[in-house]
N, C-alpha and C positions, 0 to 999 in steps of 0.2 A: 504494500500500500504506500501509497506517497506519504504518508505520517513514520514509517520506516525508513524510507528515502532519507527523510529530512532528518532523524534523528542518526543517522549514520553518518551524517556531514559535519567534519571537525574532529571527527574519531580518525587517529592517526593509521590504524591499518586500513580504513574504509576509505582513508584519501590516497592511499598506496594503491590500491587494487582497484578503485574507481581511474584514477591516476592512468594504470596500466593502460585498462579497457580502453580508456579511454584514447592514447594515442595508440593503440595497436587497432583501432577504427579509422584510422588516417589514412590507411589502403597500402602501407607498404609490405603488412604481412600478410594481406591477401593476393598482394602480387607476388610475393614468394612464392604462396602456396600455389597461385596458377603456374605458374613458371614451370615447379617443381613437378604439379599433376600433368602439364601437358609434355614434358620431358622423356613421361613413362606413358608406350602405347597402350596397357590396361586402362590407365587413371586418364588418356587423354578426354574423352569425353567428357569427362567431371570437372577437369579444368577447363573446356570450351567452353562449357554450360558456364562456369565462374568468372570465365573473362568476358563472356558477354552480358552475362546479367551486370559485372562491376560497369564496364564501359556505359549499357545503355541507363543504368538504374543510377549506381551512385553516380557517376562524373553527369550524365547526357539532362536526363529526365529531373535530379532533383536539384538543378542548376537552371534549369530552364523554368520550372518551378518555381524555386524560391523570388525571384525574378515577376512570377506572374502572381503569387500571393504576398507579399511585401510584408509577412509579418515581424514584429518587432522579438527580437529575444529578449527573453529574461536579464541577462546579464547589461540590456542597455536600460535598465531601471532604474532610477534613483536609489533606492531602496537597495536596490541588489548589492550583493558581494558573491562574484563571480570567482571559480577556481582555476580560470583559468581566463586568459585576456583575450575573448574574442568581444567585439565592438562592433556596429556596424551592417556585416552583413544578413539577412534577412535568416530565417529559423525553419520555416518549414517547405518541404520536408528536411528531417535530420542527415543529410549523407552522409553519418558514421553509421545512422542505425541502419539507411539502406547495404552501408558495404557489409557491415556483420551478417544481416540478415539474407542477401544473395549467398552469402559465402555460406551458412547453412543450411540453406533451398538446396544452392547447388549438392551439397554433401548426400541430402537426403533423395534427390532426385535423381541424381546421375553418380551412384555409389564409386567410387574409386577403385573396385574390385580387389579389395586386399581382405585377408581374413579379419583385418580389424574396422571393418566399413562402419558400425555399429556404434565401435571406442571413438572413432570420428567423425561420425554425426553426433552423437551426444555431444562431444568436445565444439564440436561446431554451434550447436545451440544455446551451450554455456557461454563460449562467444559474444554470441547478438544478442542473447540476454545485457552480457554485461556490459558490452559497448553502450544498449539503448538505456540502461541503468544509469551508465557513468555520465550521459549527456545534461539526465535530470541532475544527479547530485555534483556537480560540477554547477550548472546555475549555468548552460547556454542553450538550453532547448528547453521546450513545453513537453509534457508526456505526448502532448495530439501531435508534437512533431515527430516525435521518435515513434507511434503507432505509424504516421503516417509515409516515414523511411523505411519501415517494417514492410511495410505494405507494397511498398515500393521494388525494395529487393526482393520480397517470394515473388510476385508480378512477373518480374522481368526474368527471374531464374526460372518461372514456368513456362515463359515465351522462350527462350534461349533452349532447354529443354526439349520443347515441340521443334526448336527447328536445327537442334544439333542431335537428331533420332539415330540410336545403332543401328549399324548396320542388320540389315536381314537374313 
């Protein structure tokens, strides 16, 4: 519940681990992990499906977005004390919680064919969990924005999916 959220902020392990999520939503470690899954011909379609959900959902769609909804973030409130110094630009959608949340569409959708597919989509869900977690208690998104990066990333990891189909 967001009464959780909010009491977890200023608690030194919960700014660690929101901290984490929070810039490993920045899309460098999902472009590892493409990189990595399209490297190996089993996992490659698990990585297509990832690189395309990353490119159209977080970079394409919630930039184009935020752009057509102008909403104002939290952390530009008076009031606020943000944990992090973003200023400025517009909140919704989240494109941390769209990248988390492709990256664990993709896992669930298009299994990387390892005996541990399971251990990695769970881990993948922990993920976009945390990412879309760390955006609230950080103070620069609204939860309707991180639902709505959410939404963003299954979205386009399910279109991505339909159009990188295995072979027959």
């Amino acid at each position: 519940t967001l009464a959780a959220i909010a009491a977890a902020e200023g608690k030194p392990v919960a700014d660690v681990v929101m901290g984490f999520f929070s810039y490993a939503g920045l899309g460098f470690l999902p472009a590892a992990i493409c990189v990595a899954l399209l490297a190996t011909p089993r996992s490659r379609r698990c990585g297509g499906v990832m690189a395309i959900a990353l490119v159209l959902g977080a970079l394409l769609f919630t930039n184009l977005a935020k752009g057509l909804f102008g909403r104002e973030r939290p952390s530009n409130l008076a009031f606020a004390i943000p944990q992090e110094p973003i200023f400025g630009a517009n909140s919704f959608p989240s494109g941390h919680s769209a990248t988390g949340f492709a990256v664990a569409a993709a896992l669930w959708l298009a299994p990387p064919g390892s005996r541990y597919d399971r251990l990695w989509q769970i881990l993948g869900t922990v993920y976009a969990v945390g990412v879309g977690l760390s955006r609230v208690t950080r103070g620069v998104h609204w939860p309707t924005d991180v639902l709505g990066g959410a939404c963003v990333g299954i979205l386009t990891a399910c279109l991505a999916a339909l159009v990188w189909r295995p072979k027959a």
